[in-house]
N, C-alpha and C positions, 0 to 999 in steps of 0.2 A: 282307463279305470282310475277310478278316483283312491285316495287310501282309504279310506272305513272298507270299500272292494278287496284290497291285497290284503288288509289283516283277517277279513273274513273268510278269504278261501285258505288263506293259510294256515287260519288254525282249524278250519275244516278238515285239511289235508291229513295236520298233524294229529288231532283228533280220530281220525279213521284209522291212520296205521297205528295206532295207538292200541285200539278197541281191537283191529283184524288179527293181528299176530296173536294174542292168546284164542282166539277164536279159529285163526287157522290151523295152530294146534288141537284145537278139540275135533274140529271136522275131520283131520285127516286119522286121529284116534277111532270116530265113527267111521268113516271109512274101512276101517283095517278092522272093526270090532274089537278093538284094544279097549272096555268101558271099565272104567274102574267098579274097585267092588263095592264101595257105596251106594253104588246104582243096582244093587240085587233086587230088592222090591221089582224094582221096573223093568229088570231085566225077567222075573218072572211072569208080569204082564207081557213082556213080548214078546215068550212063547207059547203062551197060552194062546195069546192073538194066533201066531201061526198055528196051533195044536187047530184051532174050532176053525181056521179056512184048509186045511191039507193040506198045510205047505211044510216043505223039508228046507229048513232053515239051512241046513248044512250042503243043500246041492248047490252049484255054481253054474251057471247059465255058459252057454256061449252066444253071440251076438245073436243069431238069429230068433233062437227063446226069449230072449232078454226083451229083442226085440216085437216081439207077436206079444209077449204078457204088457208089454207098456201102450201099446195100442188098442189092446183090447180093455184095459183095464182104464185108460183112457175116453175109449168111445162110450163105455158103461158110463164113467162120470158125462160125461155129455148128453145122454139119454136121461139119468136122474135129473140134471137141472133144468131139461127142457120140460118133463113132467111134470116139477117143480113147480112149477113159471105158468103152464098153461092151466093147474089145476087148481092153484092157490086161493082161487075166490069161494071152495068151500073146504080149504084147511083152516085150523087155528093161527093162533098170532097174528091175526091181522084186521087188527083194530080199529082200521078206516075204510074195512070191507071194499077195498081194491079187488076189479074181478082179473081175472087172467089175462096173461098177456098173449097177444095176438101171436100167431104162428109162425110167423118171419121173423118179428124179433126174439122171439123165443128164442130158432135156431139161433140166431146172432149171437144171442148173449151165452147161447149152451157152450157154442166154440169158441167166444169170447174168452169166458174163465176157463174152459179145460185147456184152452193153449198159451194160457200167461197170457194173453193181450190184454184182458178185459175194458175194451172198446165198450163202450156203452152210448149206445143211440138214443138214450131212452133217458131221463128224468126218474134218478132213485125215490126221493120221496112221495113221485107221485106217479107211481108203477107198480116195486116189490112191495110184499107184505114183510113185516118183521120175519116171519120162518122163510120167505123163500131168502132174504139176507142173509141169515145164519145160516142156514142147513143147505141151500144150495148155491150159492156165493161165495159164502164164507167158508165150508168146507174147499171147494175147490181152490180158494187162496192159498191154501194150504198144499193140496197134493199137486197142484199144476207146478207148485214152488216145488215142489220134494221131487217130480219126474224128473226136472231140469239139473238141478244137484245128483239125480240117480245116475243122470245118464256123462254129468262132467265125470263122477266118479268111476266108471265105464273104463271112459275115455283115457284116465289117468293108469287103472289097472295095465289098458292093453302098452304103454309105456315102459311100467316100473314090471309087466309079468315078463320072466325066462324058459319061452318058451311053453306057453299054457292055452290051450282051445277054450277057454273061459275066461270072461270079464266080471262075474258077479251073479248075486240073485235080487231081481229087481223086486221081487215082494220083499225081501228085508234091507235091501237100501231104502225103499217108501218108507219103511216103518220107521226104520233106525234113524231117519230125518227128521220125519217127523216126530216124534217121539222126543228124541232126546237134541233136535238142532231149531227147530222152528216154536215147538209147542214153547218150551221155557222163553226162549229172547220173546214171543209172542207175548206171555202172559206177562210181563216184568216193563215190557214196553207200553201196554195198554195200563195196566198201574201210574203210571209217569203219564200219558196223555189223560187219565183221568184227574188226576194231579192238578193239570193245566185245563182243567174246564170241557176236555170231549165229555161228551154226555153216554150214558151208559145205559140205557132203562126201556123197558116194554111200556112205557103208559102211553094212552091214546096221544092224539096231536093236540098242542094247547093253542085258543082262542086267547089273543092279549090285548089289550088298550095299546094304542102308539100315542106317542105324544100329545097327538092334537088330539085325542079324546074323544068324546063325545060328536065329531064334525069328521069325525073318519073309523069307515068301518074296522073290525076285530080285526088283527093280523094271524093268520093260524101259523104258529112253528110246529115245524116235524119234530117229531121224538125219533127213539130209536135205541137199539145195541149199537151205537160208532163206537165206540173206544176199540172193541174187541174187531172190529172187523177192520177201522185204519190198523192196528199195529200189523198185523200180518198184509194188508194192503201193501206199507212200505216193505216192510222186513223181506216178504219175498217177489219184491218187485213186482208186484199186481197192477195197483195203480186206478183201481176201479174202487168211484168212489162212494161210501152211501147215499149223497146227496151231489143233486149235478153238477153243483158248483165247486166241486172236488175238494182239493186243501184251499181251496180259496174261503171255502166256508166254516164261520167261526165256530161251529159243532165239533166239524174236525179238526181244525188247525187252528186256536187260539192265538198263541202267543208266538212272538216270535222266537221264545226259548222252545216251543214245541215246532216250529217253524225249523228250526236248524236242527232238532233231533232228530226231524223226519228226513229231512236232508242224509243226516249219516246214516237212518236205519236203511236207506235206499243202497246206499254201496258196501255196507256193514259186510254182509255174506259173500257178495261177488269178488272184495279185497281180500276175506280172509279164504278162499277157496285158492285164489292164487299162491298165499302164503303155506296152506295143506301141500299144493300142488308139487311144490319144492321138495317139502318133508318125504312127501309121499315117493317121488322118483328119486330120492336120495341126494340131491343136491339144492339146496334152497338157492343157490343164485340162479336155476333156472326161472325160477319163480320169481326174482327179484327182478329179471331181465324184461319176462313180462309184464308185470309191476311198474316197468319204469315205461316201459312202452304206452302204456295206458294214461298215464301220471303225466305224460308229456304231452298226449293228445288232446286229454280232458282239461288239461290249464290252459290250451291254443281255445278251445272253443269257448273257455268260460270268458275269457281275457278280450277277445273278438265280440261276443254277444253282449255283455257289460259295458265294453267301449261305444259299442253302437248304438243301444240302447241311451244311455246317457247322454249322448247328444241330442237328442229328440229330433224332430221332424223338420227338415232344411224348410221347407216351403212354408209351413208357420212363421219360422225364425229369420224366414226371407222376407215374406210378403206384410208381416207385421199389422192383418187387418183385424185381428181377433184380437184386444190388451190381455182378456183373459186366458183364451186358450196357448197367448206368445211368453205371458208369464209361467202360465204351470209350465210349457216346454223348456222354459230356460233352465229348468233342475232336469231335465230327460225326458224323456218319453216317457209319461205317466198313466197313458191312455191300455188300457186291460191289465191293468197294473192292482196288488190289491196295498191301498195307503199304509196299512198295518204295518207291510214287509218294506216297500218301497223298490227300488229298481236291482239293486245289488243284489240282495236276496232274493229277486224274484227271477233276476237272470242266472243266479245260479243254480236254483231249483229248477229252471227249465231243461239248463245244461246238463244236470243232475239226472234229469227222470228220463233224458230221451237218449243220453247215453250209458243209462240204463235200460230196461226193456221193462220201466217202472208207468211209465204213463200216467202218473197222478200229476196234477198240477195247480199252482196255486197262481198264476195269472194267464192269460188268453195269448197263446202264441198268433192269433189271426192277426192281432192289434201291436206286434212288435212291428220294428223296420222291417223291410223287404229283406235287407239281409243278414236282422239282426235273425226272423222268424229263420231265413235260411241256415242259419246252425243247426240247431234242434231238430233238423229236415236232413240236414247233412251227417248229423250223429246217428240217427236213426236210420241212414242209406247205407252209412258203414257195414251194418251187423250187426249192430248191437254190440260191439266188442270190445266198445272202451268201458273196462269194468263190466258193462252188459248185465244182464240177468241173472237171477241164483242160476249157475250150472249152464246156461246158455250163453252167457258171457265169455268164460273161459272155454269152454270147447268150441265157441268161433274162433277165440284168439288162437288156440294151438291148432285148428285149422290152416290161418294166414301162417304161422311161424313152418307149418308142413310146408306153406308154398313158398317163405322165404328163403326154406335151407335149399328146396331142391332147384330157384332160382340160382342162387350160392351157387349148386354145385355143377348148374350148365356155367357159371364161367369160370370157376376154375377146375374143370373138366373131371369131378370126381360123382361116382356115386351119391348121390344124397342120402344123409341119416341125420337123425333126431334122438339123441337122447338115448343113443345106440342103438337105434333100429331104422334100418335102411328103408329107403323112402321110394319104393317100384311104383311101376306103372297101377296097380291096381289102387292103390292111395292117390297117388294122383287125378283117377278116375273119380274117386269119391268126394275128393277134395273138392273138384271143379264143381259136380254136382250140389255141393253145398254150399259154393259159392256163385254159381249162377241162380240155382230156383227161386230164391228173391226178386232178383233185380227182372223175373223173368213173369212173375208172381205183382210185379210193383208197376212195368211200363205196359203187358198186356193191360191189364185192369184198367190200366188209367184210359189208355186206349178207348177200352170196351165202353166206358164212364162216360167218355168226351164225344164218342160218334153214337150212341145211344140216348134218345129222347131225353129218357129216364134222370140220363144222367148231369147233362147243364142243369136242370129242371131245379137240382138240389140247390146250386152254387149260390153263395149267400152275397158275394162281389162278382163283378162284371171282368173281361179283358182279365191279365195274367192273372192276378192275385183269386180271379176267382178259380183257374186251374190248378194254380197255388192248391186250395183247398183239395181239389181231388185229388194231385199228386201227394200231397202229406196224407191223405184219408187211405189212400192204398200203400204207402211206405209202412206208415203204424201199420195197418191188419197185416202185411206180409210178414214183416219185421218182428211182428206179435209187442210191439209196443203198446197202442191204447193211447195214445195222448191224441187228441184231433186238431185242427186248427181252427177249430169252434166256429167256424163261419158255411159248415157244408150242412144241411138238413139231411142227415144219412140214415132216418128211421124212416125207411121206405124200402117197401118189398125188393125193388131194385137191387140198392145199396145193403140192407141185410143179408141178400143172396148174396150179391159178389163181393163182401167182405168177407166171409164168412167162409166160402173157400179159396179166400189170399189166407186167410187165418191157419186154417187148417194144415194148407199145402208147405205153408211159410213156417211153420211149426214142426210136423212131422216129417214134411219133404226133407226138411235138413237133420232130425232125429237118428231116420234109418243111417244115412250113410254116413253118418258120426259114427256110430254106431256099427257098423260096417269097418269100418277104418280101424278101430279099437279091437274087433277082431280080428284082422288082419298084423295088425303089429303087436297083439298078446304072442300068436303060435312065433312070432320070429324070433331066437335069438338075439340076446342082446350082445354087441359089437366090444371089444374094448378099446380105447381111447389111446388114438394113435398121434405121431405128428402132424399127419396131414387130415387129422377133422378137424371141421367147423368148429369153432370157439360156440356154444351159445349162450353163453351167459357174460359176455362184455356188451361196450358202447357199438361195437360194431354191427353185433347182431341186432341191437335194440333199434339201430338207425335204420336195418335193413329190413327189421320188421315194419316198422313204423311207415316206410316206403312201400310196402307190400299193402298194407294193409289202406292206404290214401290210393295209392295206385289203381290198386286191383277191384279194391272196395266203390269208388268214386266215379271212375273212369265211365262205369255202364250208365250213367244218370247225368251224365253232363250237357247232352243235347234238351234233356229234360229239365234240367235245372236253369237252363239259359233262357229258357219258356215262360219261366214262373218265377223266381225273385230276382232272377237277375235283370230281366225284362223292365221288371218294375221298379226296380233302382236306378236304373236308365232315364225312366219316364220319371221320375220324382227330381233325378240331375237337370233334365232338361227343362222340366218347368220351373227350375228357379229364376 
């Protein structure tokens, strides 16, 4: 990494924790319903809200309710954006009289946004009508973001409660998210990108002159609501963009001052939920310990993708038979690259969105190195848990720290606890579950993909890099990522079905026994803090997460991964 690289991540870094810490104070206030009294207006709107659906703001759920209302309440939003989607060609707002979209990607896109991934097969501007964008897009930006935060905050109750068969009420954790954690950074972010040139407006598409004039026909640019629909795209790690060409395109991602803001609003909530996390269980070095675990992981991958990238393509810089193509590599690999940001920026926006469960991206992970693309392949196989998603981020991470303490405590021979709640066979059950149905959700699929017609059929390269593509195509949908490796044709009844329940499974599969777990360790007793417990909040624990989490996380995709970039870093060494 060159230096304009280390000052960039660096004040990215210090920029985020900057921004998280009063932010993860406020979260862990929402949280607890501690809102100040200046918020009484709003606070009256959100009971009225509950008054006009029967909800009793004051009951407290235990895991299993908790559980059936956020799936149910779930599958409702996925049925409205499928309806949405198919029906749109005789609703309003839709100015270029686009008819409905077909039935497969329908489903696709319905489980796309209701599970965070928002994988998009499809061409925004030349698909949605402006109301299926906002009303059923853009609304689920919002609450798929708000489940994911219901259900960290869950997870965090069944830690800090003594001794309680209740984690929460998932109707006013949705609201109280939204409401008062997503709508405001929303509206204040989408100001700032309007600021910088995103475009904001219902008017039809415009017909323009290009340069050469009169010798070359109209060019039509999209219009559109972007401003309001990116800002919560990043903010709650969405990633699904109004137009196909995601942040790469200059509607949504102008400048590169808007370029680095989107950057931070991708980890803005995941950092500052770690910093709640602390507050919330009563001791913030817990949450610092995690914090660093994260911190360490994510500067290994940015530092590796950057480096690699920069060097550009040995076989150009070998064979020297293009001047042109061996000059542009001599500054990096510039090729899916968008010129605006250039390589530094765009490598850490990669590293940004895939380890996060953000999936917007502002250049073409198909067109990096074999193994620079395999970072962003490898972040994404993790879990999603460096930093990871609003609310799915951190309840992976204390997932892995469940299995690092009770690794801990098979070798030096004691019961395992967390945070003073003993860590039995029935967490360990749920653990596993959570940490298997991915990797199980990501190798069936690819599988299925690879010995299915259907599925070479897609593959936009030949030999590994084009397996490459379906191994990243099924990591995103499991993963509930959403970034692709742009080189697979996945808008095909095929790839719509079978992503669509890696989505789903990859989503909820892991939900329940979160969630499960958090009821399990609310009814326990909390422990008091003896000689012989586990430290977890030093260097030791952090090392040991961190080893749990590459171990355990990696391990299941290694035969896989040696398939596909590693393969093909082989074959790019040898033909030098």
């Amino acid at each position: 990494m060159n230096s304009q690289a280390w000052i960039q991540l660096a004040v990215f870094l210090a920029l985020l924790m900057l921004l998280a810490w009063p932010l993860g104070r406020w979260l862990a206030a929402v949280a607890e319903g501690r809102l100040p009294q200046g918020l009484a207006p709003f606070c009256r709107v959100e009971t009225a809200l509950y008054r006009a659906a029967g909800i009793d703001a004051a009951v407290s759920m235990g895991w299993k309710a908790y559980a059936l209302a956020l799936l149910a309440f779930n599958a409702l939003g996925a049925l409205a954006v499928y309806a949405l989607q198919r029906l749109q060609g005789g609703l309003p707002l839709n100015p270029q009289g686009l008819p409905g979209v077909g039935a497969d990607s329908s489903l696709n896109t319905a489980v796309s946004f209701v599970s965070n991934t928002n994988w998009q097969g499809y061409a925004g501007e030349a698909t949605m009508s402006y109301l299926t964008q906002m009303l059923a897009l853009g609304v689920q930006n919002f609450l798929s973001a708000a489940t994911g935060i219901a259900v960290a905050f869950a997870l965090i109750r069944g830690f800090a409660a003594r001794s309680s068969s209740a984690i929460g009420n998932f109707w006013v954790d949705v609201t109280r998210i939204t409401v008062y954690v997503l709508l405001p950074l929303s509206l204040v972010f989408a100001v700032f990108l309007v600021s910088q040139g995103v475009i904001q407006n219902v008017q039809p598409y415009q017909d323009v002159s290009t340069l050469e004039g009169a010798a070359s026909p109209p060019q039509t640019l999209a219009m559109g609501p972007v401003a309001s629909q990116e800002a919560i795209k990043m903010i709650g790690t969405n990633g699904g963009g109004f137009f196909n060409a995601n942040s790469a395109h200059p509607y949504e991602n102008p400048t590169p001052l808007s370029n680095f803001a989107q950057m931070l609003a991708i980890f803005l909530i995941p950092a500052g939920l770690v910093f709640a996390f602390g507050r919330l269980v009563g001791d913030v070095r817990q949450g610092g310990a995690l914090l660093a675990a994260m911190t360490v992981m994510f500067v290994l991958a940015v530092v590796t993708v950057t480096s690699l990238e920069q060097r550009g393509h040995p076989q150009l810089a070998a064979l020297g038979v293009d001047p042109v193509a061996s000059a542009l590599q001599a500054g990096g690999n510039m090729e899916g690259k968008e010129a605006r940001f250039g390589i530094a920026a765009s490598a850490l926006f990669a590293a940004i969105t895939t380890a996060a469960s953000c999936g917007a991206v502002n250049a073409m992970h198909d067109s990096f190195m074999p193994l620079g693309g395999a970072v962003p392949l490898l972040l994404i196989q993790l879990g999603e848990v460096v930093f990871g998603g609003v609310g799915s981020g951190l309840y992976g991470m204390l997932v892995f720290a469940i299995l690092a303490v009770f690794i801990a405590g098979l070798m030096i021979g004691r019961t395992p606890e967390y945070l003073g709640k003993k860590i039995e066979p029935y967490e360990m059950k749920m653990t596993a579950v959570v940490i298997l149905v991915t990797p199980l959700l990501v190798l069936l699929g690819t599988a299925v993909a690879l010995t299915a017609p259907a599925g070479p059929a897609g593959m936009g390269n030949p030999g590994p890099h084009g397996y490459t593509e379906i191994l990243y195509a099924l990591s995103s949908a499991a993963n509930n990522n959403g970034s692709a490796f742009a080189g697979l044709s996945a808008n095909t009844p095929f790839y719509n079905l079978l992503l669509a329940v890696a989505m789903w499974f990859g989503r909820f599969g892991v939900i329940v026994p979160v969630l499960a777990i958090a009821g399990s360790l609310a009814a326990k007793k909390r422990l008091p803090v003896t000689a012989g417990t586990l430290p977890t909040h030093g260097p030791l624990f952090v090392v040991l997460l961190i080893g749990a989490v590459l171990l355990v996380g990696l391990l299941n995709y290694v035969p896989a991964l040696a398939l596909g970039p590693v393969v093909e870093h082989l074959m790019q060494a040898a033909a030098r």
